[in-house]
C-alpha positions as CSV (number, residue, x, y, z in Angstrom):
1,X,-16.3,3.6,20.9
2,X,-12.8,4.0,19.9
3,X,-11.1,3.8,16.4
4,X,-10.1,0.2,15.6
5,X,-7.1,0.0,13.5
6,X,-5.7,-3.0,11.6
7,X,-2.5,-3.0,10.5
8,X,-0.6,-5.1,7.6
9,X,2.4,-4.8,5.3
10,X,3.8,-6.9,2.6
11,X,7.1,-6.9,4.0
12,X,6.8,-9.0,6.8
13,X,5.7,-9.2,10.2
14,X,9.3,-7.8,11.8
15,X,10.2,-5.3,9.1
16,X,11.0,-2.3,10.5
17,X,8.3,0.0,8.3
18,X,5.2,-2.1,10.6
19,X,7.1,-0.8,13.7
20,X,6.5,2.7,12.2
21,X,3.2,2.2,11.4
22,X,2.1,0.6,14.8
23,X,3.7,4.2,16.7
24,X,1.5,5.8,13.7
25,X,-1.8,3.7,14.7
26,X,-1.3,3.9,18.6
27,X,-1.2,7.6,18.4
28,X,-4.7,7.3,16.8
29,X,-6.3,4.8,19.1
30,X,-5.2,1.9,21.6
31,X,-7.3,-0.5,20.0
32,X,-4.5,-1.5,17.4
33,X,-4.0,-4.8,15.7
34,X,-1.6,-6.0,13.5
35,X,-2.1,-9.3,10.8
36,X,0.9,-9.3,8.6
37,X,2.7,-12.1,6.3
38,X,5.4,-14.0,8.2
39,X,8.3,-12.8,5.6
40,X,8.4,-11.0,2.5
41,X,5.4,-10.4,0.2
42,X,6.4,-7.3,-2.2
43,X,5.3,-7.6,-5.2
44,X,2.1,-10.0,-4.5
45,X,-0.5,-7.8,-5.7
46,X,-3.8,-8.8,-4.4
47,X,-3.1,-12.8,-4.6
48,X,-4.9,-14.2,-1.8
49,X,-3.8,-18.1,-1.0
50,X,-6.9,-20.4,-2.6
51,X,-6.6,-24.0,-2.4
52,X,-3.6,-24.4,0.7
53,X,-4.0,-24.4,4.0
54,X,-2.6,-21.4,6.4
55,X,-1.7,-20.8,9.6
56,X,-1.7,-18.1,12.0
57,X,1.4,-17.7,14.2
58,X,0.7,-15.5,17.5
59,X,3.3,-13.6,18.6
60,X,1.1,-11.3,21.4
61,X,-2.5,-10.7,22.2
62,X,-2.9,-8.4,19.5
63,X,0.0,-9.5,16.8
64,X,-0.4,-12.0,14.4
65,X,2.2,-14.0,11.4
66,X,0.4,-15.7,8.8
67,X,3.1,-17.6,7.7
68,X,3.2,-17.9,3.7
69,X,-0.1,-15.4,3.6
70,X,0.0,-12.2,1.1
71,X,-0.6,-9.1,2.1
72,X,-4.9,-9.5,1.1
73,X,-4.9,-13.2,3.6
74,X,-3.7,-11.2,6.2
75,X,-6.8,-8.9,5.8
76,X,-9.2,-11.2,5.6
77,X,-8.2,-13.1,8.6
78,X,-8.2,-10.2,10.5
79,X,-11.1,-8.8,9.5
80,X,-13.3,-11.8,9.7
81,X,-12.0,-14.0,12.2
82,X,-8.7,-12.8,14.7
83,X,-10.8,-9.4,15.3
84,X,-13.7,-11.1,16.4
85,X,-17.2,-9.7,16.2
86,X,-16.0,-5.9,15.6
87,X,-13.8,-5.5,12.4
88,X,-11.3,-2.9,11.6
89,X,-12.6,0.9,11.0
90,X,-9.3,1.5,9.4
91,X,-6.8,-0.6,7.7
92,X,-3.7,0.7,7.5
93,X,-0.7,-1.0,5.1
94,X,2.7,-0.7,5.5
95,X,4.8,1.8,6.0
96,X,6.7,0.2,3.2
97,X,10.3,0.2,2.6
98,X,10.1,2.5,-1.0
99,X,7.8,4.4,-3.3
100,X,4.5,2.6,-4.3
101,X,3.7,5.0,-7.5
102,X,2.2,4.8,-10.7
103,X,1.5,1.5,-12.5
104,X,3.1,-0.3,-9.8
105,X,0.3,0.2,-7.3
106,X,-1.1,-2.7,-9.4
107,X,1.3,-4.9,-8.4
108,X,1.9,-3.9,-4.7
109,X,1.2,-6.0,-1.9
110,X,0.8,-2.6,0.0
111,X,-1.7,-1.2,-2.2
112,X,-3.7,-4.4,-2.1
113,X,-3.7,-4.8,1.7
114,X,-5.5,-1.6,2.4
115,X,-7.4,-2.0,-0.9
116,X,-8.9,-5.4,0.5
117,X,-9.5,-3.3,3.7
118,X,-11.8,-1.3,2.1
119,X,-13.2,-4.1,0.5
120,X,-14.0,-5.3,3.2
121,X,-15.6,-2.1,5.0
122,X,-13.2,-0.5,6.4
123,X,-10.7,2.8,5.4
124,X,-8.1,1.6,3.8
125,X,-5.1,3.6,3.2
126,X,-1.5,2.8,2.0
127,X,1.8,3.9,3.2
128,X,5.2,4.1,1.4
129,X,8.5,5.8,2.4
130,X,10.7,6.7,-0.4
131,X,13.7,6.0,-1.3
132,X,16.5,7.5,-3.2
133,X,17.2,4.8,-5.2
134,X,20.1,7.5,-7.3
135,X,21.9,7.2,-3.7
136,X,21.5,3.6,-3.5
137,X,18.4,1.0,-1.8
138,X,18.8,2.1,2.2
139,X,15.6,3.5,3.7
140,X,15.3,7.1,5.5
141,X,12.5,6.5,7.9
142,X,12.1,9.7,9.1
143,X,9.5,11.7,6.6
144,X,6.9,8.3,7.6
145,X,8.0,9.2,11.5
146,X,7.6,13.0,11.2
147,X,4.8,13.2,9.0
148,X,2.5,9.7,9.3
149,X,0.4,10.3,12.1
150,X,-0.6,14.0,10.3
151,X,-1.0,12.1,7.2
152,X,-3.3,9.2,8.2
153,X,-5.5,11.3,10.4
154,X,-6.3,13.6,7.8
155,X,-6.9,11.1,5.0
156,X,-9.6,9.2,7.7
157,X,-11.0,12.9,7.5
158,X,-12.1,13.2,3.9
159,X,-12.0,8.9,3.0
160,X,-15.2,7.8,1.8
161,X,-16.2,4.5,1.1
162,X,-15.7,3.1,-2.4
163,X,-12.0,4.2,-2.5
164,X,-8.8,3.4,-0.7
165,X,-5.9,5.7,-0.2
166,X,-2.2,5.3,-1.4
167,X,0.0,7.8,0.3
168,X,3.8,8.3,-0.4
169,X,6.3,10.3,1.9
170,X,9.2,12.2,-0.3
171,X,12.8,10.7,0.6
172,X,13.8,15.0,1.1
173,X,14.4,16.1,5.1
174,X,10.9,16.2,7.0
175,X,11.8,19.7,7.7
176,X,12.0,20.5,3.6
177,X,8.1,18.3,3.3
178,X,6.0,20.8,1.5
179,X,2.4,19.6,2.8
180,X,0.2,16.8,1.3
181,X,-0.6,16.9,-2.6
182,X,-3.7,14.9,-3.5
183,X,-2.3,13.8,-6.9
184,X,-3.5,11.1,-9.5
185,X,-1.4,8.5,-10.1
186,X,1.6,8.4,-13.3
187,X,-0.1,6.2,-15.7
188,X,2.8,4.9,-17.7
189,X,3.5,4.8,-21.5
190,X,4.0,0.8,-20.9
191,X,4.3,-1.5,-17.9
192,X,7.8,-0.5,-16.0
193,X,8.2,-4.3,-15.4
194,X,10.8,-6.2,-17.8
195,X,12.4,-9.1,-17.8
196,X,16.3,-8.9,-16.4
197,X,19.4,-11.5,-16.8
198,X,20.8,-12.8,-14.5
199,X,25.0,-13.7,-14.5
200,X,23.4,-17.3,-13.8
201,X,23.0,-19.4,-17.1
202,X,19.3,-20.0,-18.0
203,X,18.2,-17.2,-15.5
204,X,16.6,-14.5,-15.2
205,X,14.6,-11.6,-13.1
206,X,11.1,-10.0,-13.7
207,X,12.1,-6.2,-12.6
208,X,11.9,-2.4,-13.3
209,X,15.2,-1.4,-14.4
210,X,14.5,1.8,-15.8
211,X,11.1,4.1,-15.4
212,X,9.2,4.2,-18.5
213,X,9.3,7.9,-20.1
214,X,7.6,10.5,-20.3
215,X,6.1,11.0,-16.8
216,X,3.1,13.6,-15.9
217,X,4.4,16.6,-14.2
218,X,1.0,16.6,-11.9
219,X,1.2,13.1,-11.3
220,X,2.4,11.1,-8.0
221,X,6.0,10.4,-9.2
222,X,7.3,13.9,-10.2
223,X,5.2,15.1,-7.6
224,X,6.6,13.0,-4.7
225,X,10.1,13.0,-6.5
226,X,10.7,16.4,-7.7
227,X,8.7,18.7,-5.1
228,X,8.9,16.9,-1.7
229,X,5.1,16.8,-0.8
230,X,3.5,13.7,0.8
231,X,1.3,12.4,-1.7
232,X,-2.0,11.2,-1.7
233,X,-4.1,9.2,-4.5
234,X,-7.4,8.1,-3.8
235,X,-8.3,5.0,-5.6
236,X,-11.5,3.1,-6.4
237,X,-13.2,-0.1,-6.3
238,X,-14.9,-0.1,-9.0
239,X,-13.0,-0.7,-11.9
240,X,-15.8,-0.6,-14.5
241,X,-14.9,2.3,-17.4
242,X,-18.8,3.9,-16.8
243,X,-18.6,5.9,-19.3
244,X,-17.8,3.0,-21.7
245,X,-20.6,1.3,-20.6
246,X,-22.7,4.0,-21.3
247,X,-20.9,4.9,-24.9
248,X,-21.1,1.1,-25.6
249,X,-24.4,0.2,-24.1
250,X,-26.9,-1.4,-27.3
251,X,-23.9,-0.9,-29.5
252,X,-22.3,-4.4,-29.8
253,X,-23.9,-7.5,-31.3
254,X,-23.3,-10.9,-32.1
């Protein structure tokens, strides 16, 4: 039986990085699906839509809108109803338009679509082109083009279950990628996020308008940024600080 892939962004449904990653998934299989939000999600985390109806837009057989859904709705429609009785073996997110590294991965909508995939049985893995954002916000697809379909089929490989996969391509020529790094990810000194004015009265933005110092030279972001490898985190589900529990465990009292 052939590999069934499942694809999702938090971009949108016609954003040029799902294009990317459909070429990506069809040279892995032809059984390839895509479930994505009907216009821009960045930045939803794993917010799934409780308490309001959705609705599914169908654009062809196998391509699906869920118009107003986050990246994690789109998951679990496709994974437990529009795919019918055979889910997704691999979910695969994005490729989105910038870097997902560090703390922010806790805020991506990218991050949380292949971490519900996962969730919900399946591989999940991330994908993020990045951007220069020195040079200004335009997006150099070509790393994700070059370098994608090498990149997911070796993280399917090695994935095992209890983890999902964020992977990064450097914004450097694909000729000057070094190879694939399997880093951890920059664990910041504070949360990069900040409140921003706006010129409008009464205003403002939640945004990252500087990167919170000092960063881990063996982490994701110098790692992508400074030595042009793909990079490759692998993240788990459980949450739960073990050795805590063990340190802790008879110790506290009311």
């Amino acid at each position: 039986m052939s590999l069934r892939i499942l694809i999702t962004n938090d971009d949108g449904v016609d954003a040029p990085g799902i294009a990317i990653m459909a070429d990506i998934a069809r040279a892995l299989t032809e059984d390839v699906w895509i479930v994505a939000p009907d216009g821009n999600q960045s930045g939803a985390g794993h917010r799934f839509t409780l308490g309001r109806e959705l609705e599914i837009d169908r654009r062809t057989d196998r391509t699906f809108a869920v118009i107003g859904g986050s990246p994690a709705d789109c998951v679990v429609a496709g994974m437990t109803h529009l795919l019918g009785d055979r889910p997704a073996d691999v979910v695969l997110s994005g490729v989105n338009a910038g870097q997902n590294l560090g703390d922010i991965i806790n805020a991506s909508g990218t991050a949380a679509g292949a971490r519900e995939g996962a969730l919900q049985g399946a591989i999940g893995i991330a994908m993020s082109q990045g951007v220069n954002y020195e040079f200004g916000r335009e997006v150099d697809w070509s790393n994700a083009i070059r370098h994608g379909v090498a990149a997911a089929r070796a993280v399917i490989g090695v994935a095992q279950r209890g983890a999902y996969y964020n992977v990064n391509f450097p914004f450097c020529h694909p000729d000057e990628t070094k190879g694939i790094s399997v880093v951890p990810h920059q664990r910041f000194s504070r949360s990069p996020f900040r409140y921003y004015p706006s010129d409008n009265a009464g205003k403002f933005f939640i945004a990252i308008p500087e990167t919170p110092m000092p960063l881990d030279r063996d982490a994701d972001f110098e790692v992508l940024r400074r030595d042009g490898y793909v990079t490759v985190t692998p993240m788990l589900l459980q949450q739960t600080d073990l050795a805590a529990v063990e340190r802790l465990r008879g110790t506290l009292s009311l």
